[in-house]
N, C-alpha and C positions, 0 to 999 in steps of 0.2 A: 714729321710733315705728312699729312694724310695723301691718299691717292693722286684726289683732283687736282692739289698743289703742286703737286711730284711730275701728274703729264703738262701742266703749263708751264713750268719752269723747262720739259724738254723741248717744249715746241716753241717758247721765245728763245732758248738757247740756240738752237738748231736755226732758229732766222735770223738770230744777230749775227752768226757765225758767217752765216752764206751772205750778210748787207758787208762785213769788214772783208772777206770774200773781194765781192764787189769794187770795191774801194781798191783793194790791194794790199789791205793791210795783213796776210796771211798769217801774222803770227797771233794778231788776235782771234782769227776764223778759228786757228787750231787749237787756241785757249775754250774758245766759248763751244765747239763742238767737242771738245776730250770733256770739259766740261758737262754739258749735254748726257755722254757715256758713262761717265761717275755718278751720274742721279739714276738713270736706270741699272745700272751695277749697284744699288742701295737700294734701289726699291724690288732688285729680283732678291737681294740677303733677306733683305724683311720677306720677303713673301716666303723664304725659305723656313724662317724660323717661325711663322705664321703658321703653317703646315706641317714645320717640324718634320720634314722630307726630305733630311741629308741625303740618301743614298738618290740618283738620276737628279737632281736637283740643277735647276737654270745653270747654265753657262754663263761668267760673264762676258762681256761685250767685248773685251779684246780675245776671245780666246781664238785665236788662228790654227791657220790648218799647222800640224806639228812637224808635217812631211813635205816642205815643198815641191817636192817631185812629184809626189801623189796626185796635187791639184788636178790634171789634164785627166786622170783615170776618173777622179771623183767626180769632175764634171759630165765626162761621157757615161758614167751609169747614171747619173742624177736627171741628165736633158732624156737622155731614152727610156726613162721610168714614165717622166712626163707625157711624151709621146707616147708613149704605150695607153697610158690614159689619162686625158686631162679631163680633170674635173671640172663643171659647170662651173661658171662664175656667177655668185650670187652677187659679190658685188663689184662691178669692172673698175678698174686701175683708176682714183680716184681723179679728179680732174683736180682739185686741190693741191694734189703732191705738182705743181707746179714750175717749169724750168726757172732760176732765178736767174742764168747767163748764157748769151748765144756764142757762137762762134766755135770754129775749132782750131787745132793745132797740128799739125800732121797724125790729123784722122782720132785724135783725141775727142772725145765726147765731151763739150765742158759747159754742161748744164746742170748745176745743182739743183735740189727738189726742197721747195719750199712744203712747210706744215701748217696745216690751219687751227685753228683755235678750234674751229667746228670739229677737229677731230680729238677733242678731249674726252674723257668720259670712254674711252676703249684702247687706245694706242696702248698703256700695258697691261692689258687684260687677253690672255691665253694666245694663237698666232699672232696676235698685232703686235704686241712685244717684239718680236722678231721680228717681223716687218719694220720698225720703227727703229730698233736695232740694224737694222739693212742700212737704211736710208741715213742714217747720221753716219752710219761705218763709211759709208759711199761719197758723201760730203766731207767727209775727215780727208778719204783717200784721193780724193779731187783739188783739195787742197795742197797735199802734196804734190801733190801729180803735176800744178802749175809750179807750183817754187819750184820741180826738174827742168821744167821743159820754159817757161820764161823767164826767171831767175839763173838758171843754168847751176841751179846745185843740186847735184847727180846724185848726192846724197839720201835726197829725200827723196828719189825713187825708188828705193826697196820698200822705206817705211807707208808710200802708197799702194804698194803693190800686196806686204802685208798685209792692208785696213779694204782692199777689194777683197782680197782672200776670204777674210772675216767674215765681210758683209755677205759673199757667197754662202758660206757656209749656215748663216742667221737666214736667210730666202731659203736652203733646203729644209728647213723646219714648219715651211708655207706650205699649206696640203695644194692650195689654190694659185698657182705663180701666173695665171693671164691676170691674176691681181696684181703682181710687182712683172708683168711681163718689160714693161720696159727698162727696169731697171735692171732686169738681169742682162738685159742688153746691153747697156751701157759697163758694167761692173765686167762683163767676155771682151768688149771693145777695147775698153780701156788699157786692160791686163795686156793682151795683143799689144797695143798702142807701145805701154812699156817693156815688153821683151822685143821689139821691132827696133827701138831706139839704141838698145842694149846689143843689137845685133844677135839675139838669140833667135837664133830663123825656127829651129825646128819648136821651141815654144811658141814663136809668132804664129806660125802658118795649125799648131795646134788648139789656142785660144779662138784663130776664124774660123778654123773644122766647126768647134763648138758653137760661134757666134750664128753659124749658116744653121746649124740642126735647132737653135733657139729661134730664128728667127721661121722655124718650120710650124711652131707650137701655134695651132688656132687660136685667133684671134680677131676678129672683125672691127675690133675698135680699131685698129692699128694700120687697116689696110691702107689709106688713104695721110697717114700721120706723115708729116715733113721727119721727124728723127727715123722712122720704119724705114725712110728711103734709106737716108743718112746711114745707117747701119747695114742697109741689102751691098747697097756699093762700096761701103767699106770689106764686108765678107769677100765681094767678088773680087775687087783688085787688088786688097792688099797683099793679097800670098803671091798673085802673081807680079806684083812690083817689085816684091822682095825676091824673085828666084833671077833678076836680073842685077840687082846689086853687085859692085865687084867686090871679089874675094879679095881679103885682109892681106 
């Protein structure tokens, strides 16, 4: 399958995923978005063997972080790299990548990011590969995230917390993150969101540390954004709602 066929087939994947999303039909969502991750997992093989550049050669798309402890350090050298210096944005956080659901859940973010057609012809061509790889990992991990939290199967919240992991880790391959700024917001929120429910405090209140120093990162698209609020007042109160919780 040549290129062009390869990024339309990720970006109608990635929209039927988030319309059965919608519906509620989750096991479809998870079908058509793992889905989604299996054609760009084939089209990074091909491009491997295309270059014939085994050795540093693409990641594929489920590769998660291997140390779950690690995550909270990985983030605080990764947010204060950025800070240190964020590069111009040539081109700001697409208006396309679009929320396809409002609402929350105890401070869960649960707005998936729709794909446009118009963004064919680059999504896996060098950063935007990983960019694109973010945003279906984030869509996958949202999905679980609701089968936790309104299904009530507890289960499926490790395997979203994995598939945020992931998607973080695909956004540090971003030289330009006020391009997925918001997404990185969501993807710190979220994680929060599931170690808060898990009653894992010192993870919670570590995920907001992280969500307040991202939400430090300039950005003037964002100043005025209903989700930028969404996320300032989730940083601020959630650690402190949680140091009042009673003990087990």
């Amino acid at each position: 399958m040549d290129p062009s066929s390869l990024e339309s087939s990720v970006v109608e994947l990635n929209n039927v995923g988030l319309s059965h999303f919608l519906s509620g039909d989750y096991q479809k969502a998870i079908d058509s978005l793992g889905m989604a991750c299996h054609v760009i997992d084939r089209y990074q093989f091909q491009a491997v063997d295309r270059q014939q550049s085994v050795p540093n050669g693409p990641q594929q798309v489920y590769s998660a972080c291997d140390d779950t402890g690690s995550i909270s350090s990985t983030m605080d050298q990764y947010i204060e790299q950025v800070l240190r210096k964020t590069p111009p944005s040539k081109n700001p956080e697409p208006s396309n990548f679009s929320t396809s659901s409002s609402g929350t859940v105890h401070s869960l973010y649960n707005r998936g990011l729709v794909m446009s057609t118009g963004q064919c012809g680059h999504i896996l061509t060098g950063e935007y590969m990983h960019r694109t790889s973010a945003v279906i990992l984030y869509n996958l991990a949202l999905v679980y995230h609701n089968m936790g939290v309104r299904q009530g199967i507890s289960a499926a919240l490790p395997h979203a917390l994995q598939m945020y992991e992931s998607a973080f880790h695909c956004l540090r391959r971003v030289s330009c993150i006020v391009e997925c700024h918001k997404l990185l917001l969501a993807i710190l929120n979220n994680m929060g969101n599931i170690y808060a429910q898990s009653f894992q405090v010192d993870h919670t209140v570590e995920c907001f540390k992280q969500l307040r120093q991202a939400l430090s990162i300039p950005n003037p698209s964002m100043d005025l954004d209903e989700d930028y609020i969404f996320f300032l007042l989730n940083a601020l109160f959630q650690p402190k709602e949680l140091s009042f919780a009673p003990a087990a």
